[in-house]
C-alpha positions in Angstrom: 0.9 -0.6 -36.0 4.7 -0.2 -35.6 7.2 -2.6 -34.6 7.7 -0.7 -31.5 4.0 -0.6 -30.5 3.6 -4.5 -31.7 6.2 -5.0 -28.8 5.1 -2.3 -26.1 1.3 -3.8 -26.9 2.7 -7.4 -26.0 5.1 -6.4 -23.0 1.8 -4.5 -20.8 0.0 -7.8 -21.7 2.7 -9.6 -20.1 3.1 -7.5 -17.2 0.4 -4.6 -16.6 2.5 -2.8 -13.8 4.4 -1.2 -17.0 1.0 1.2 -17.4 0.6 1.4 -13.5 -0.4 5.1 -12.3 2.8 5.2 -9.6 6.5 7.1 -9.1 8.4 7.3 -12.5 4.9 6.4 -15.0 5.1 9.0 -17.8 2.1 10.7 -18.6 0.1 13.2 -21.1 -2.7 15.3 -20.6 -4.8 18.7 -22.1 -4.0 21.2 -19.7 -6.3 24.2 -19.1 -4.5 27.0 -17.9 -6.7 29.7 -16.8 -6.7 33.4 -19.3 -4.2 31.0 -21.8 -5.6 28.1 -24.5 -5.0 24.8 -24.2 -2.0 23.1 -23.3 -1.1 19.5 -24.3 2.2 18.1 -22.6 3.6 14.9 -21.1 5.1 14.4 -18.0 6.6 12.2 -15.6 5.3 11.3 -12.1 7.9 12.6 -9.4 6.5 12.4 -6.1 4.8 9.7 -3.8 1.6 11.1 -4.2 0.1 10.3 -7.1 -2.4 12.6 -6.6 -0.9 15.7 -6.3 0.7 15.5 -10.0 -2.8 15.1 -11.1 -5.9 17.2 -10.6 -5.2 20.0 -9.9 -1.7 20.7 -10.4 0.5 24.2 -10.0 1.6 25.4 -13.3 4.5 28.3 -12.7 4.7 30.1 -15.1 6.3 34.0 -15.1 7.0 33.4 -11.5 3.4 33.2 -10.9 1.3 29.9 -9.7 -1.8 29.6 -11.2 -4.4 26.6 -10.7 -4.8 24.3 -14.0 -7.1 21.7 -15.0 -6.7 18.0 -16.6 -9.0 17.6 -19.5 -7.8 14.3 -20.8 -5.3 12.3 -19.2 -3.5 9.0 -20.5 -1.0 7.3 -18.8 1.8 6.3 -21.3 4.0 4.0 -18.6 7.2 3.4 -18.2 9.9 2.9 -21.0 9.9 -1.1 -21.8 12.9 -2.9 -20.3 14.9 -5.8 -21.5 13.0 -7.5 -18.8 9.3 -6.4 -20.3 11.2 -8.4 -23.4 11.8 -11.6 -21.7 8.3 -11.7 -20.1 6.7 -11.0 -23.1 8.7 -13.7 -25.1 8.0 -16.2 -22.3 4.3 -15.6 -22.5 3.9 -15.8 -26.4 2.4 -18.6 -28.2 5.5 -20.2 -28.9 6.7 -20.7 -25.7 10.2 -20.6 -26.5 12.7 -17.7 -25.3 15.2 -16.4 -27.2 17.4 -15.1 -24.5 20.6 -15.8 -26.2 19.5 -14.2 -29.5 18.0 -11.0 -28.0 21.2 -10.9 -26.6 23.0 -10.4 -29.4 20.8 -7.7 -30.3 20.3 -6.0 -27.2 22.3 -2.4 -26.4 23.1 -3.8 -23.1 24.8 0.0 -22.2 21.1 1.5 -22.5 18.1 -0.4 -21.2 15.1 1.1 -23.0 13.4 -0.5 -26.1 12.5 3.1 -28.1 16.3 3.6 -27.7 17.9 0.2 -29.8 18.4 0.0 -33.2 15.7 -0.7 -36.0 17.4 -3.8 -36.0 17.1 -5.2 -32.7 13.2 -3.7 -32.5 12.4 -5.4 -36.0 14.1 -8.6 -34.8 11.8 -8.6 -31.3 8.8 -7.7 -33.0 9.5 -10.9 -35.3 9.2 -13.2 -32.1 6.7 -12.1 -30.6 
């Protein structure tokens, strides 16, 4: 396990709504689009009905619609916020957060964990 899982594994413990089916959750699923093979892509959940951007879903493609079915569906989340951090520091074992220290870490200028330096993953990954 990565560094970056370690920490995404310990933020959704901390707070489930991170893996919550809702508005802005990514997700990936095998698509079968009818007279073409099997399609496996990710997406993100745009619309208030959840539903809707499930089964079935409108696949245009070459101007035409055509009907499409989920085979297997996981929902990835949402990208892990400095937040997610802070929760999941509080609820450790050791009790203790390192506010100040993630801090200094922290890329303050872009607020998603896969996008800090190795650094400042390694670093979290260390405390939790």
């Amino acid at each position: 396990m990565t560094n970056l899982q370690k920490i995404r594994e310990a933020c959704i413990k901390a707070n489930n709504e991170i893996v919550e089916l809702k508005f802005g959750c990514e997700t990936e699923g095998q698509y079968e689009h009818f007279g073409s093979t099997d399609i496996k892509e990710k997406g993100i959940i745009l619309s208030g009905d959840i539903k809707d951007n499930l089964i079935p879903v409108k696949f245009y493609s070459h101007r035409e619609a055509m009907n499409v079915n989920v085979k297997d569906f996981e929902i990835i989340g949402r990208p892990i916020r400095l937040a997610d951090i802070f929760l999941a520091d509080r609820a450790s074992l050791n009790k203790k957060l390192h506010t100040e220290e993630i801090l200094e870490y922290w890329n303050l200028t872009d607020d998603n964990l896969e996008n800090q330096s190795k650094e400042t993953i390694d670093f979290i990954a260390g405390l939790l």
